[in-house]
N, C-alpha and C positions, 0 to 999 in steps of 0.2 A: 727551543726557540721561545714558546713562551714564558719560561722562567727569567731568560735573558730580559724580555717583554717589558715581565712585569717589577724587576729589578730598575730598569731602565725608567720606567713610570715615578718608583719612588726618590728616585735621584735628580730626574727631570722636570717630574709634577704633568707630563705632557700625556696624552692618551698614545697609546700603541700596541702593538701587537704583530700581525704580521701585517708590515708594512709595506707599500705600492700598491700597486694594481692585484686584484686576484681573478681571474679568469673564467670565464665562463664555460664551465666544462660540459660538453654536447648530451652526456648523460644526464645531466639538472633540466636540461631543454627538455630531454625527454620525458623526465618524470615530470616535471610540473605539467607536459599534456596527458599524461596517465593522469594524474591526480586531477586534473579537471573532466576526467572522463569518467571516471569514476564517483565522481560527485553525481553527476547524472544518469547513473544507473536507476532504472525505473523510474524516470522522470522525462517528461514531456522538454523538449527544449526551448526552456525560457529564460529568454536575456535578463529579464528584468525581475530577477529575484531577487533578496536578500542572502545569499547566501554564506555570506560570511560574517565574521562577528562586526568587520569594519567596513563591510559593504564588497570590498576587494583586498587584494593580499597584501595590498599597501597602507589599508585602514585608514583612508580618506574619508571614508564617507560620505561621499559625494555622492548623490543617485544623478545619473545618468536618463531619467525617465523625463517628459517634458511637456503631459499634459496637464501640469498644476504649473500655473507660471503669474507673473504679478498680474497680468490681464486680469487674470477668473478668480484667484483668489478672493475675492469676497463669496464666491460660489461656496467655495468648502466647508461643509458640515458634519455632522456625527454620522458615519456609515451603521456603525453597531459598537457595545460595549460589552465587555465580560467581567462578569466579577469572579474575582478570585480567592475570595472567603477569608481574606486575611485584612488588618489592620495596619502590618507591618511593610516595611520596604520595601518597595521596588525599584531594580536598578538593573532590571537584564535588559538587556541589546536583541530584538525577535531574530530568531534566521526564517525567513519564507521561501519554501522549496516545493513547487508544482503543485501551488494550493495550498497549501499548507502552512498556518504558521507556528512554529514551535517559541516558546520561552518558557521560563524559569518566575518563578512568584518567593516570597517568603520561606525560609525551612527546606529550601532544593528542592520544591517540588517542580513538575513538567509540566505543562500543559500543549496539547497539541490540537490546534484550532483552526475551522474552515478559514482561511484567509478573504474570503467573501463574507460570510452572512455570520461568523463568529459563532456556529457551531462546535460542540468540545468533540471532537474524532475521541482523544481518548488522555488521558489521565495517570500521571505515577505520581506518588507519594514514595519517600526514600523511607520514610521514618525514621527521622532525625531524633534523636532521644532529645527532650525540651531541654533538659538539664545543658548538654553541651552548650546553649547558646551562652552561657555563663564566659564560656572562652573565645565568643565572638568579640572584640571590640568595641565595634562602630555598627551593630545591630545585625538581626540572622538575614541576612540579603545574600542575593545572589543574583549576578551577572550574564546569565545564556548561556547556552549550547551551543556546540560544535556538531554538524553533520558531515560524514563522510560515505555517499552510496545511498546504502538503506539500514546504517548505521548511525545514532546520533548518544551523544556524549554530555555528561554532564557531571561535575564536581560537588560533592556535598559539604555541607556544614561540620562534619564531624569525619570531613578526611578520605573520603571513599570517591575511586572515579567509576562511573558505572555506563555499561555500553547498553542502549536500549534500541529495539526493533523500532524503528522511526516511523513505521506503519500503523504497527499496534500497540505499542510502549511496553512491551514485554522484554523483560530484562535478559540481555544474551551473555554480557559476565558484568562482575565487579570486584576489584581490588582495591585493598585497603593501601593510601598510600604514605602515610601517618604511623608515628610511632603514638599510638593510642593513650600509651602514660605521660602525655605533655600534653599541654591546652595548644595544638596545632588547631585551625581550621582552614575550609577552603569556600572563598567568597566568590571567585574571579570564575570566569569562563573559560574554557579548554579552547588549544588552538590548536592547527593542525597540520602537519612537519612531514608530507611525502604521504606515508600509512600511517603515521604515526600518531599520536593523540600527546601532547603536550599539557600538563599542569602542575603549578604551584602550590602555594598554601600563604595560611599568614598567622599571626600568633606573636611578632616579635614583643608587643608590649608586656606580654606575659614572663618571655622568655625562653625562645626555642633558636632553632641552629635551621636559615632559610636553605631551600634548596629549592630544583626544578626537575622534573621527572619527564621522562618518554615512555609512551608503552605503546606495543604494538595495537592497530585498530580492531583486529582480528581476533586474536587471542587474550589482549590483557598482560598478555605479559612486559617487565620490565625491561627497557633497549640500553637506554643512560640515566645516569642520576650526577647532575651537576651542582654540587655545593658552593655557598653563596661567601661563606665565612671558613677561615680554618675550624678543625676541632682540636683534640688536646694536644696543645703544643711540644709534647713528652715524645707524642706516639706518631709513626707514618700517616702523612696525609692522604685525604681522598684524591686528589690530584696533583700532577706534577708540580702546577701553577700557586696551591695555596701552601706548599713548603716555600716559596717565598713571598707570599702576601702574610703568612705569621709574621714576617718581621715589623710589617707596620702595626701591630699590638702588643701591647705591651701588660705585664702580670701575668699572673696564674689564673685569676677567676673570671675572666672572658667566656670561656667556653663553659665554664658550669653555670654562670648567666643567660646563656644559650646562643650570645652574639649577637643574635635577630636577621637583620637582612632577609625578609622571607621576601621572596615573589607572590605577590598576592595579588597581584592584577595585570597590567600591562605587558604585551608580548607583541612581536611581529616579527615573521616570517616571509625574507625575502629568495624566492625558489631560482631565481637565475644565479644567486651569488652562495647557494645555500647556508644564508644564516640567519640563526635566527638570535632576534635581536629580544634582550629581557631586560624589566625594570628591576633593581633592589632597592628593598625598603630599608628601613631606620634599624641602627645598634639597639642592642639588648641589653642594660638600659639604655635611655635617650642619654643620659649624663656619659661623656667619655672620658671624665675624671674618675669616675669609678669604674667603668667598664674597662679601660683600659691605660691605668693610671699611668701617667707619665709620658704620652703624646699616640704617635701614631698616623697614620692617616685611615688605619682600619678597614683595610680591603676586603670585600668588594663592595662595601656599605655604599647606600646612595649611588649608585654607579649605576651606566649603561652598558651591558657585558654584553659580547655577539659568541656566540656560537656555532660550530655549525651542526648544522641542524639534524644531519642524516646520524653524526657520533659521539655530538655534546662536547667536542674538543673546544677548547677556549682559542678564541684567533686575536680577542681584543679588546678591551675596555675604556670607558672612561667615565672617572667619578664625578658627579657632578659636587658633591658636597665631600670634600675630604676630612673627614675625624668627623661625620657628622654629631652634634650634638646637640640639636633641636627638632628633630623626627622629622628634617628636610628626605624625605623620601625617592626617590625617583622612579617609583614604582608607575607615574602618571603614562597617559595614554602619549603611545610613538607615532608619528607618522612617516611615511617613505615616501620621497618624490624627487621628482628628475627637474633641478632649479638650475636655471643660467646664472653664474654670479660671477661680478665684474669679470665678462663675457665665456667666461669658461661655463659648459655644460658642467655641472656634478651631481651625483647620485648624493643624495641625503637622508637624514632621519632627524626630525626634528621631535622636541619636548621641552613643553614647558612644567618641571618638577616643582614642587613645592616650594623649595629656596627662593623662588621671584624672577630667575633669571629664564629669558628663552634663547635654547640652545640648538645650532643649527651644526651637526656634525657631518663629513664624509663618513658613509657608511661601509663602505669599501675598508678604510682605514683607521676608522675612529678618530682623524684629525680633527680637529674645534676650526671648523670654519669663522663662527661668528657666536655672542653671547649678549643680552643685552637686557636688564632689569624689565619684565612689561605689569609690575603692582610694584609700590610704593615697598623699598626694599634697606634695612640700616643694617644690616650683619656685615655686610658687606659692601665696599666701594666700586667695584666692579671687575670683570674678569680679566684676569691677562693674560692674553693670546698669545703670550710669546709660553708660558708655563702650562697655561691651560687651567689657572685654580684662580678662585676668589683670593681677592685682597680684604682679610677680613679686619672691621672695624676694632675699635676698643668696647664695641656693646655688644662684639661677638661673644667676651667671652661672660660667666657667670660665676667662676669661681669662688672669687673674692665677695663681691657685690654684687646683687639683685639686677637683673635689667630688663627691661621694656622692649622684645625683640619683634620686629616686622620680619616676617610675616610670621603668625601661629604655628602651631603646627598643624592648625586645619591646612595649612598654606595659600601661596599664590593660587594656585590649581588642585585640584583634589585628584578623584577617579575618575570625574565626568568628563566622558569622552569632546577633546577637539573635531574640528570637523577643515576639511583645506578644498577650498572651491580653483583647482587649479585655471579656470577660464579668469578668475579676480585674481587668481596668484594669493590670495590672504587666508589665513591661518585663524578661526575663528575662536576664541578662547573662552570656558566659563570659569571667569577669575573670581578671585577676593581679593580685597584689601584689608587686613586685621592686624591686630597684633595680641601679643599672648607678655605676663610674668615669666623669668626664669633665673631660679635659682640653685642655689647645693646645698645641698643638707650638713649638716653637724656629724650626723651619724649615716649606714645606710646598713641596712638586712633586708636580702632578696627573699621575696615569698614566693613560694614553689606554687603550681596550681592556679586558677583563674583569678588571681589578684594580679593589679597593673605593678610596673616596675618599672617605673619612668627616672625615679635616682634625681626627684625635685624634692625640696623643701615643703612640703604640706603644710605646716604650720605657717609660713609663712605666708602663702596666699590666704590661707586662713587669718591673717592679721590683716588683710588688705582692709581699708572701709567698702570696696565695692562687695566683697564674700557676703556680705550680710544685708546688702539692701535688698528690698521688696523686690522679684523680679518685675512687676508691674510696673517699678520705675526702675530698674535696671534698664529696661528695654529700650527709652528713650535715650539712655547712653552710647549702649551696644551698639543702635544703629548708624550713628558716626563712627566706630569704631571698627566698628564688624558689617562690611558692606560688600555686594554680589556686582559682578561688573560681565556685562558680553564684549570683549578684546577681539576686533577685526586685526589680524597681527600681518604686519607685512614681513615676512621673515627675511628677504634679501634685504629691505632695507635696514631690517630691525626698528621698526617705528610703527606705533598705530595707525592705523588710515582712519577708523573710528569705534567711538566705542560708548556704551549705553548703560548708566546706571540703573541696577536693579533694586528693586524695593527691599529683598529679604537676600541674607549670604548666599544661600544653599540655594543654587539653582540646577537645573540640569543639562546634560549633553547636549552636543549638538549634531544639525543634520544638513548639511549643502544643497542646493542641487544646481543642473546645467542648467536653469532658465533664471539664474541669478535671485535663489531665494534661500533665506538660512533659518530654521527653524530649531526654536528652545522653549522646553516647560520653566514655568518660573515657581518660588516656592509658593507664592501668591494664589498661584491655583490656574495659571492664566498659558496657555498652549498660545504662540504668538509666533509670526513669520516678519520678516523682514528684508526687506532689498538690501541683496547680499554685497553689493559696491558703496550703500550710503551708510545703513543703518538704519532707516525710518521703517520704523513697524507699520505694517500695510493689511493686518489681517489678528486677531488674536481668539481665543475661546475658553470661556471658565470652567473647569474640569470639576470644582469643591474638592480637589485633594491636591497638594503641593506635591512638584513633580521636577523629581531628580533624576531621571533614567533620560537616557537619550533618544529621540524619533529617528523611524527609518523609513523607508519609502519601498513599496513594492506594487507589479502590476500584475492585474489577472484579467485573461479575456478582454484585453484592449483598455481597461480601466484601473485607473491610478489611484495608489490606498496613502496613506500617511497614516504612522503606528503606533504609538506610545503607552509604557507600562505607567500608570497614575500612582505613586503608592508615597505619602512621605516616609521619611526615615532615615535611616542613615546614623552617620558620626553626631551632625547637627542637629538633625530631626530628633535625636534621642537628648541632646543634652539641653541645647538651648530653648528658650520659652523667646518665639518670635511672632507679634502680635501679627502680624498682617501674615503670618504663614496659614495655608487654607489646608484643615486637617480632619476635616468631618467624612470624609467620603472614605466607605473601605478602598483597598487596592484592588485595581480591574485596569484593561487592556481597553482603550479607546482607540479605535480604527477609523478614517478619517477620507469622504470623497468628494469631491465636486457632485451638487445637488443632493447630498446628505442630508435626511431629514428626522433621524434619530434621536430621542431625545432620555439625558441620562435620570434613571431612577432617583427617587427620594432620597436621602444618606442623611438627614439630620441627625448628630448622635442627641441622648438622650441628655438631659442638662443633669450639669456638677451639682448635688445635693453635698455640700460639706456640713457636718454637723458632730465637732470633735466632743470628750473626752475634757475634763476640766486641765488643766495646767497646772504641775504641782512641784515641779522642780526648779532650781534658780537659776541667773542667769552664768554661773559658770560651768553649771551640767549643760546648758543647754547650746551653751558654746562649744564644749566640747564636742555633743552631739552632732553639729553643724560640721566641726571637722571630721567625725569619721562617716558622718554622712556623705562630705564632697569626697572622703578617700574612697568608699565601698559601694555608693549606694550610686551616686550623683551619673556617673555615665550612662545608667538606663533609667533610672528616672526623673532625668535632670536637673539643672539649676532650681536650688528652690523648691525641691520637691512640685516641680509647676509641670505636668506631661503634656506632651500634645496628641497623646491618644493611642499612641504608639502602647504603650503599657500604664497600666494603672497608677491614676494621680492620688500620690499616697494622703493628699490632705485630705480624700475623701475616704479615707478608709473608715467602716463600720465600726459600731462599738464591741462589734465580734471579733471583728480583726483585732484591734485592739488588744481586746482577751487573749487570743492565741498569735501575739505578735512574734515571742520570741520563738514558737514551735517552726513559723515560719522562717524566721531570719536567722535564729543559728541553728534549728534542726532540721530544716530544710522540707518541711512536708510538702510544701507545693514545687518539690525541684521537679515531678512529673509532666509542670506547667512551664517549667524554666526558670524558676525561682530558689535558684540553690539554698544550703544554709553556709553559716559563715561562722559555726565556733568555733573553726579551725583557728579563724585572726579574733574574733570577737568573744567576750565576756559577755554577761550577763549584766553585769553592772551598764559595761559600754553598749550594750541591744536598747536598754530603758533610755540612755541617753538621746540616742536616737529617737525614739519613740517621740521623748518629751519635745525635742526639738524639732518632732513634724507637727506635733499639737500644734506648737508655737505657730508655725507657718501658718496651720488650718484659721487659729483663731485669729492672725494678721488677716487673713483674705476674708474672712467674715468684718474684721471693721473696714476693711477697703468697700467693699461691698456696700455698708452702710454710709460711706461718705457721700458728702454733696456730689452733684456733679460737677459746680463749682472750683468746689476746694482739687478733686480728683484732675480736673484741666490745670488748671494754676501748678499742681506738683508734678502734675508730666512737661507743662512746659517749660517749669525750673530746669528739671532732669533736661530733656531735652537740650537748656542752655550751657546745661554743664555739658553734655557731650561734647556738642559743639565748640566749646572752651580748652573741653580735653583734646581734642581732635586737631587744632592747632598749637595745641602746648606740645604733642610729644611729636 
């Protein structure tokens, strides 16, 4: 059946699988009240936990609690904070269970915390080898825990799921779920499927082959393993389903590319219909001229694939981005909800993925109810319901000619979780609006190991005039260009009801609740609630760290907390230099009550001493440098060698460093620290390149430094004009 399914998908372009109605079998009724019973073993019975990653199994997010409401909110203050001793990301989701709050900090470590007075109960460290972050992407973050009992679960950076005593963080097993010789990792949080422990991975920029694992809660051991992409197209596939999904790929070097399609983050588990619903991410490379020359649609890439849950059988999919070839991922956060639409009840799952479009499916069937652009979107003209695929533009594609594609590949929506206040019916979104260069190379050779393999043109963004401006006045461009938006989404209507320009792209999740209020960290620094029918922010608090992780809401002993992980970082926080983003405070866990009087420690970091090293190379080394600096270097220590704190800003490096720069960069001495070496791709010739061309930077930011303040306004407001000029030219 579902070979016929998925045959029928590529002839039709429509989502299916097994089609009508699927029944509600009286044994799902039963387990889903086992597995709620089981959750509270050794636990006091309280309604008003967090206990799951999305609040409830439908990953609304919505708290249900209603003693924080627009009345009091000016009441709400700092309960307590914790720091977490790192500098890097935070992006976990808390589970709070009988007191207790557990999450996840930088490097997959645990922390399990009095949910009152922010007490550490107790403390794991996985011992993530620093080196692996090399094959992190978008920084060593990680997303939360799953609890199951007196069992709680969590996925590490270098591929391991590990079950720990949620009492006393003592480890009860851990299996490796990674083939260890690929730059796989695991970012995203475990979900939880019956007894079962659910999780992915991610790695495809690198170049690996996505998939999604079950393992028992108990033992550890492996249940299903559902592959995302075929493998070699010579030999018996892993599933019945991907001997015909190979036919939408095309060549021989797809699978030695790795494919990509990992599940690296979003999942939901619906227990009446037993399925579970998963995101896939982006081809292996992004280009599908190379990946899979000669068309394709490239199953299961970008897609919403259902499962069920108990045996990993495939019942139905549907792609959001066919043949994707701009890392439109759909790996974004799902939600499940029961919507009246033109007047029929239907079960849904809605997401807004990366590609711009928000999509509102039967989850039952995977039929495309409804689709409709909610960020400024040109690949595409819009979707047709009769086929169920984008109508794509003539600036879709990039083969020929260079184009200027909306949205990036940061995209519309990233990881940060929606939030759905079903009493508003609206769909809360933390959008973007950007666009990104994309072009094809002349040539292409896949690098094995922790280098990207995105299958663009380098050199050619490297020719851009933006490549080489000061970030100092980049930044005034950017922010017309590269801008954060909170989307109130009415998904029946498919129309905004409202929505509220953010100061900085990168903002963070969001959180609902029944007394009509929607809370979001912005990169700003700034924890802010708003009336969740208008939009008008009614309450805000400055945290000094820009904040991407989503808040959740939990009650102890009659009193209501509000929770959020502080930490910048991320895809954005690593690359981009954004002035108004707030980046001085380490990562820590700020917990939040009515009549909070807590107030957060010192965090000033220590000021930028730049003091380079004379200049001694010309401007075509130092050009060059510039490019293999954006090819190798640029993702973690961003544009311009300019950091936000996240990792060391190389324009300040020592005249030590200096000295031992290439020991560093191609021979890797601080890989202990997560500073691999790289003379696997680089030369010695090309290590000095770089060098010379961070000099350069250093010594640009020392005469910025020395200009008027004058002249320093007059050339941002220039910039500034340009954005603005760009921003209605493209």
């Amino acid at each position: 059946m579902a070979l016929v399914a998925v045959g029928k998908m590529k002839q039709m372009g429509r989502p299916v699988g097994s089609q009508g109605a699927l029944s509600v079998h009286p044994l799902r009724t039963v387990l889903k009240a086992v597995v709620g019973l089981l959750a509270l073993i050794g636990t006091p019975l309280v309604v008003a936990d967090w206990p799951l990653h999305g609040a409830d199994t439908f990953e609304q997010r919505q708290s249900p609690l209603t003693q924080i409401h627009p009345d009091n909110i000016q009441d709400l203050g700092l309960a307590w904070s914790f720091d977490t001793g790192t500098r890097r990301g935070l992006e976990a989701s808390p589970i709070v269970i009988g007191g207790t709050l557990y999450t996840t900090g930088s490097w997959s470590k645990v922390y399990a915390l009095d949910a009152v007075t922010g007490a550490q109960r107790w403390f794991f460290d996985p011992e993530v080898p620093k080196a692996w972050g090399a094959n992190a992407c978008c920084d060593v973050v990680n997303r939360g825990v799953a609890v199951l009992g007196d069992r709680l679960f969590v996925g590490t950076l270098d591929g391991r799921l590990i079950a720990l005593d949620r009492h006393t963080g003592e480890v009860i097993w851990s299996v490796l779920t990674i083939d260890e010789s690929k730059p796989y990792t695991i970012t995203g949080a475990p979900r939880l499927v019956g007894d079962q422990v659910v999780i992915g991975n991610g790695g495809a920029e690198y170049g690996v082959r996505g998939y999604i694992s079950a393992y028992d809660s108990q033992t550890g051991a492996l249940n299903w393993r559902f592959f995302t992409v075929p493998g070699d197209p010579s030999q018996p596939q892993a599933q019945p389903e991907l001997e015909t999904a190979k036919v939408t790929w095309s060549g021989d070097d797809y699978w030695r590319y790795g494919g990509g399609g990992t599940v690296w983050d979003s999942m939901v588990y619906d227990p009446d219909l037993d399925l579970l619903f998963i995101g896939v991410g982006n081809g292996s490379p992004w280009n599908r001229e190379i990946r899979s020359p000669g068309g394709g649609d490239n199953l299961f890439l970008s897609s919403i694939v259902a499962l069920e849950g108990t045996t990993g059988a495939y019942r139905w999919h549907y792609q959001t981005t066919p043949a994707d070839n701009w890392d439109y991922t759909a790996t974004q956060h799902m939600i499940l909800a029961d919507l009246k639409i033109e007047g029929e009840d239907r079960q849904v799952i809605m997401q807004a993925p990366k590609n711009g479009f928000f999509y509102v499916l039967d989850r039952v069937s995977g039929e495309l109810i409804s689709a409709e652009p909610y960020v400024p979107v040109n690949w595409a003209s819009h979707i047709d319901l009769e086929t169920g695929r984008p109508v794509e533009t003539e600036i879709a594609s990039y083969l020929k000619t260079e184009q200027i594609v909306r949205p990036a590949p940061f995209g519309g929506h990233n990881w940060q979780p929606m939030a759905f206040n079903a009493d508003a019916g609206l769909v809360y979104i933390p959008a973007m609006q950007n666009l990104s260069v994309y072009n094809h190379p002349e040539t292409y050779e896949h690098q094995a190991g922790p280098h990207w393999n995105t299958g663009q043109n380098d050199q050619a963004v490297q020719d851009n005039p933006l490549a080489s401006l000061d970030p100092n006045y980049l930044a005034p461009v950017l922010k017309h260009l590269m801008r954060g938006q909170l989307i109130a989404w009415d998904p029946v209507r498919q129309q905004p009801a409202w929505q509220v320009a953010l100061p900085s792209m990168w903002n963070g999740g969001v959180l609902t609740t029944r007394t009509g209020l929607v809370f979001q960290g912005r990169g700003t620094g700034d924890l802010v609630a708003y009336q969740s029918k208008t939009g008008e922010p009614i309450w805000s608090f400055p945290t000094g760290s820009g904040l991407i992780a989503p808040p959740i809401a939990y009650e102890v002993a009659g009193e209501q907390y509000i929770a959020i992980m502080a930490g910048w970082g991320g895809a954005v926080g690593l690359v981009l230099s954004q002035p108004e983003v707030q980046h001085s405070a380490p990562g820590r866990v700020l917990v939040f009550k009515l009549g909070g009087q807590a107030k957060l420690p010192d965090s000033s970091p220590p000021p930028l001493v730049i003091d380079p090293p004379d200049l001694v190379a010309g401007d075509a080394e130092i050009s060059t440098g510039l490019g293999l600096y954006n090819q190798h270097c640029m993702r973690c220590h961003g544009v311009g060698a300019v950091s936000q704190g996240l990792v060391p800003d190389l324009r300040a490096m020592t005249r030590t460093t200096h000295d031992i720069f290439d020991a560093i960069v191609l021979e890797g001495v601080l890989a202990p620290v997560g500073m691999i070496g790289f003379k696997d791709v680089l030369t010695p010739a090309e290590s000095e390149m770089i060098r010379q061309y961070l000099i350069q930077t250093a010594h640009k930011q020392q005469d910025l430094d020395n200009e008027s303040n004058t002249w320093r306004a007059f050339r941002t407001w220039w910039f500034d004009q340009f954005g603005w000029l760009a921003e209605k030219m493209i």
